[in-house]
N, C-alpha and C positions, 0 to 999 in steps of 0.2 A: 786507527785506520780510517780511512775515509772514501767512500764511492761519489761513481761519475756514470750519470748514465748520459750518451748520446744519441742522436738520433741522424745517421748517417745516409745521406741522399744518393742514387747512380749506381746501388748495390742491386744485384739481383741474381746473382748464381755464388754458388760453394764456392768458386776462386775467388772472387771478390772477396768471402768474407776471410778464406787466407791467409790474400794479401792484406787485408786491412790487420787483422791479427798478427802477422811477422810485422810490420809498421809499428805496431801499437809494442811490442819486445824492447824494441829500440827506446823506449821510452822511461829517462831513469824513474825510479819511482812506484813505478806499477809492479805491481804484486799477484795480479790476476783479469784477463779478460774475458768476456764471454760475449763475441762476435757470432750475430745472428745477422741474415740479409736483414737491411734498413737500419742497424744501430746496435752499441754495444752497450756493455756493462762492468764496467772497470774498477775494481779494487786498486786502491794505492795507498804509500806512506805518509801522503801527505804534501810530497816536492813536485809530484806530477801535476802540471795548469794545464788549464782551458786550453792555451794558444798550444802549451805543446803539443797536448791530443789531438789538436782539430791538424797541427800542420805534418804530424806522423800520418795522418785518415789522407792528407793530401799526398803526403808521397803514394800512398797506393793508389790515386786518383779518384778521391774522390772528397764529399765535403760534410760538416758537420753542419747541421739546418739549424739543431737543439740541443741544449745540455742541460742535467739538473743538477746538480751537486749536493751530497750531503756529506758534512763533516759530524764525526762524533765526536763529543765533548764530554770529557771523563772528569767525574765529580774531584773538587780537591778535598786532600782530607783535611777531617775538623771540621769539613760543610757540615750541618743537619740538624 
């Protein structure tokens, strides 16, 4: 699994974050959001990008400022 945090601009009431959560559904990949006013927190499997969260945040109108991404990377075996 791998998270995404964003930082979403022009949110400021409970519909907004909603909308930008039904947006974010549509998104294959994603596994779990957590839409607060100003930016979210996205679990995904790995297939969901940058562009497609920033242009799903745009269908509910509005824009992605900042993203961090981490991916986790699971040891191989026989490492150690």
């Amino acid at each position: 699994m791998a998270r995404m945090t964003v930082r979403i601009d022009g949110m400021a009431c409970v519909q907004c974050v909603r909308a930008v959560n039904t947006a974010l559904t549509a998104v294959p990949g994603i596994t779990a959001a957590e839409v607060r006013v100003g930016g979210a927190t996205i679990a995904h499997d790995g297939r969901a990008t940058l562009e497609q969260v920033a242009d799903a945040v745009a269908v509910a109108g509005y824009e992605v400022s900042s993203a961090v991404e981490e991916r986790r990377v699971l040891p191989l075996l026989g490492d150690g």
